[in-house]
N, C-alpha and C positions, 0 to 999 in steps of 0.2 A: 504494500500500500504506500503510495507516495505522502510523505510527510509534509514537503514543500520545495519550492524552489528561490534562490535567491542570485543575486548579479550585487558582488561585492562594489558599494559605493563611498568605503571610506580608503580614501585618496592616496594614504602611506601606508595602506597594508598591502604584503607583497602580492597579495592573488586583486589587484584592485584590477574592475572591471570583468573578473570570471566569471562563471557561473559556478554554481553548486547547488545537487539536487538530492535531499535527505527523501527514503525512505524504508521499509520496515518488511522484512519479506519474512511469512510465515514458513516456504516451504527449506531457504536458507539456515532459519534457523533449528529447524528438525537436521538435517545435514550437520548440522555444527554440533548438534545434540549426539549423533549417533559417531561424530570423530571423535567428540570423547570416550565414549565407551568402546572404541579401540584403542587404547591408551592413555586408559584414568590417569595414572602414576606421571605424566606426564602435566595434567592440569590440575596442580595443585588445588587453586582454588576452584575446582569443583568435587573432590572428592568425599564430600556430605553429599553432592546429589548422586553421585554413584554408588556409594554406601546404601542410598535410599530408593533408587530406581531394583536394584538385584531383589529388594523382596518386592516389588511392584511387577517387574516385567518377567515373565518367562525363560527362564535359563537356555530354552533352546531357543528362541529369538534371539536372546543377547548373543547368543555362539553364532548366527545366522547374519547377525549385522557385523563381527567381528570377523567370518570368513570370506567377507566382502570386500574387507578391507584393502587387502592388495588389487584387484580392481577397481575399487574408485579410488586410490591414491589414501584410504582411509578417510574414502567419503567428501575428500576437499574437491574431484575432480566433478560433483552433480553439482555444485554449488555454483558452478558457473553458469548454469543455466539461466539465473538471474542477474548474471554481468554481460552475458557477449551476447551482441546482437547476428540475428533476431530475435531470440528467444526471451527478451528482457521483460516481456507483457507477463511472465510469470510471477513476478516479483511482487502483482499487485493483485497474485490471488490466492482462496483460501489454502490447503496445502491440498484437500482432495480435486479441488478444483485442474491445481497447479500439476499433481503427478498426473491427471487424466490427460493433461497436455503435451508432457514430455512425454507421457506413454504414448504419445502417437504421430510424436514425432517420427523420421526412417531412423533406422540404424546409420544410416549415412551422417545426417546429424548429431547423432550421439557422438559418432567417430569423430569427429572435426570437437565435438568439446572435449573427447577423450584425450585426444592427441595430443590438443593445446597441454596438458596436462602430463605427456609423456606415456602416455597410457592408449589401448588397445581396449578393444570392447564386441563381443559378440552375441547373436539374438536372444540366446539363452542368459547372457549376464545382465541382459537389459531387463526380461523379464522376472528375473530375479532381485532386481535391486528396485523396480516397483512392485514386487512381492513384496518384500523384506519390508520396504517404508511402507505400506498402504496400512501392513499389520502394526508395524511398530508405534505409528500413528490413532489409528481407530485403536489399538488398545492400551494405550499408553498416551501418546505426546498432547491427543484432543486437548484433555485435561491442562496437561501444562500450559498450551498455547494460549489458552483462556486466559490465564492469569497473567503470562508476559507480553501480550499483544498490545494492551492498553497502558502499561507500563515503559514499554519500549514505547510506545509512538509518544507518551508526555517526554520522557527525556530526550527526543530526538527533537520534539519538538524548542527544548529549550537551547539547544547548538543552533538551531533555524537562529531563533532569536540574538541571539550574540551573532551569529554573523551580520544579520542586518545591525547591531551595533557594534561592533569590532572589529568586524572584515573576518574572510574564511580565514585566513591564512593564521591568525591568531590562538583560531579553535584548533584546527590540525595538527598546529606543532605542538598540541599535550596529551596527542592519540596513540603514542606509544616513544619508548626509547630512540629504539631506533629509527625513527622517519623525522628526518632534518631538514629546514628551509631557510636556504640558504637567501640574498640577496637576488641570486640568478635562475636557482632552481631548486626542485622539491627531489631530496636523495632515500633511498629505499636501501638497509644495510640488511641483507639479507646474507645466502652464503656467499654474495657477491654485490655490491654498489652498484645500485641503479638510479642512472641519472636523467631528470627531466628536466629541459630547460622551462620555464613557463610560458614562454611563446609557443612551447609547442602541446600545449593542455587547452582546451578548448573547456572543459568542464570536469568537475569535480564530483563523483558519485559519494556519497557514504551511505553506509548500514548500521545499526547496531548489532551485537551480541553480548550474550552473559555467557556465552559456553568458550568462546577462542582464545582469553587469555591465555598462555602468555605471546601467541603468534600475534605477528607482524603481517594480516593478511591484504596484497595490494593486488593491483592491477591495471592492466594501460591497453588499452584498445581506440583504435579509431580516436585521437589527440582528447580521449577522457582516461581520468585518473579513477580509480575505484579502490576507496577503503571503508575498512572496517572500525568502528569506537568498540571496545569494551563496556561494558558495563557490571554493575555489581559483584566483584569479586569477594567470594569468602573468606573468612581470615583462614589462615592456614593453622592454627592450632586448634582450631575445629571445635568448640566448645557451645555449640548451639544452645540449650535451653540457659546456660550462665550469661552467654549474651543478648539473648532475646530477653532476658528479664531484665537485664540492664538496661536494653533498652527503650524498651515499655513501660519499663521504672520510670525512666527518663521523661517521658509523655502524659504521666498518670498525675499532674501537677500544676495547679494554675497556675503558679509562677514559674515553672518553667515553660511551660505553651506560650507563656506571654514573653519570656526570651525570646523560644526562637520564633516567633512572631514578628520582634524585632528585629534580629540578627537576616532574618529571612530576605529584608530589605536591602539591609546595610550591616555589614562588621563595625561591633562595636567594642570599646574598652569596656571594664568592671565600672568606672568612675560614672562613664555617659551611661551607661544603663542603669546603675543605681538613681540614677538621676531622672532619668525616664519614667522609671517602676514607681519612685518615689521611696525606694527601701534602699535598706543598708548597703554597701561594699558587701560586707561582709559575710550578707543573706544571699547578693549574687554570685559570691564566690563559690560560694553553696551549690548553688542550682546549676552550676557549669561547671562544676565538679562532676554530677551525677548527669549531666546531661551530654559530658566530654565521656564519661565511662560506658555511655551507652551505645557513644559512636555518631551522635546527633551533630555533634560543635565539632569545629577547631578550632587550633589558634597559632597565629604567628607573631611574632616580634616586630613592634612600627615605632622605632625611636625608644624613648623611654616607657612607653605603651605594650599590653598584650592584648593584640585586637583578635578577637571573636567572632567566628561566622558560621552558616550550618552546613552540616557538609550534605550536599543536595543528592547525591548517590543513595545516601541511607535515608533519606525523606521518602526519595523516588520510589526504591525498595521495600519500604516497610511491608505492601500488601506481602510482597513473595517471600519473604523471610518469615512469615508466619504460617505460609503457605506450604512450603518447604519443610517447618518444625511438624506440622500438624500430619502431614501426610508420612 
């Protein structure tokens, strides 16, 4: 589903005058779902949801999606179906909608994405790997997609917003370590430097995901760029109900709701928010205490100041983090 489109209008940022078009693909994100459970141990922060899917899903589908994996590149090679044209009309549909279409695609098509990919593909693998998702989905992902559809499209839709006031170029370079923008061009450190001058980028794709951390996933077709944002990464000491209770503790408090009420707008010190609240230092030092342990707040260092802000990840998140414990 397309999120929105934007033409970068402020004047010193380095993508001024591109485009860039945000949006949200349900069947990408089941693909991203099922690269991890080819190799949890590799995505740290997801393995509470693989912990959590093995008593959910069927042991012999999990082995089913897993012996796929060296034919789809471990699932990153369908994913393209929603980056390279033609095939991009998928991107803005449901996932049964979406497999019904690349099911019927030729073979010959599949081949031209497979390739792209270093990869080979034959009739029998094609109808195997729309086996594999049709089930892994109606028995399994429905459920999930409900929950992250609406979630992913508000935080996407807040990088819309900052671009139109920031310019792209601003939002992009905190989309991962390694993707660097330079003066002249956008670089991709992969197992190899890949360089784009920006004259030669015509527009800028992005997607969300909660499943691809920690990959750098990019792409360059036809003078557009296609990446990936992360989103909600799990802590990695995995301690679910002690921090769901922190952070719920966090929320259970009219004076802290009325923090990050505040903060929500604008980062503030202890001194301007006491002042605000009308109550002590020392009451707010209080509430951002427990509202910092929940994961709600941060805070940085501004002169002789410690300014205060909400971190908008875990706001964005809360429905699925509950969603996640309870299942």
């Amino acid at each position: 589903m397309k999120i929105g489109i934007c033409t970068d209008r402020i004047e010193d940022s380095l993508t001024y005058k591109k485009s860039g078009e945000l949006f949200f693909s349900p069947l990408f994100e089941m693909f991203a779902a099922m690269h991890v459970i080819c190799n949890p141990e590799h995505h740290t922060a997801r393995l509470h949801w693989w912990e959590r899917i093995q008593n959910q899903v069927e042991a012999d589908l999990l082995n089913d999606i897993k012996d796929l994996s060296a034919c789809t590149g471990m699932w990153l090679a369908p994913m393209d179906f929603v980056f390279v044209e033609p095939y991009i009309e998928v991107r803005d549909m449901d996932v049964e909608e979406a497999l019904n279409t690349i099911e019927s695609l030729s073979l010959q098509s599949w081949k031209k994405i497979f390739q792209g990919n270093g990869l080979t593909i034959s009739q029998s693998q094609k109808k195997k790997i729309i086996e594999v998702s049709r089930t892994f989905y109606q028995q399994y992902f429905y459920q999930e997609i409900i929950i992250i559809q609406p979630l992913m499209s508000a935080a996407l839709r807040k990088i819309l917003k900052s671009w139109e006031q920031e310019g792209i170029a601003k939002s992009i370079s905190d989309f991962h370590e390694r993707l660097k923008l330079t003066e002249d061009e956008l670089i991709f450190y992969k197992e190899k430097e890949y360089h784009y001058k920006y004259e030669d980028i015509k527009k800028i794709y992005v997607t969300g995901s909660i499943f691809l951390s920690p990959h750098l996933i990019m792409g360059y077709q036809q003078k557009s760029v296609m990446l990936v944002k992360h989103f909600y990464t799990e802590s990695v000491d995995m301690l679910p109900p002690e921090e769901l209770v922190k952070l719920y503790k966090g929320l259970a408090d009219g004076t802290r709701l009325q923090i990050l009420k505040s903060l929500k707008h604008k980062p503030d010190s202890t001194q301007q928010l006491a002042l605000k609240l009308n109550i002590s230092e020392a009451a707010v030092s209080k509430q951002l205490k427990v509202l910092a342990a929940g994961g709600l707040v941060k805070k940085k260092r501004s002169g002789n100041y410690m300014l205060y802000s909400v971190d908008e990840t875990a706001l964005d998140f809360l429905t699925y983090r509950i969603y996640e414990y309870l299942m």
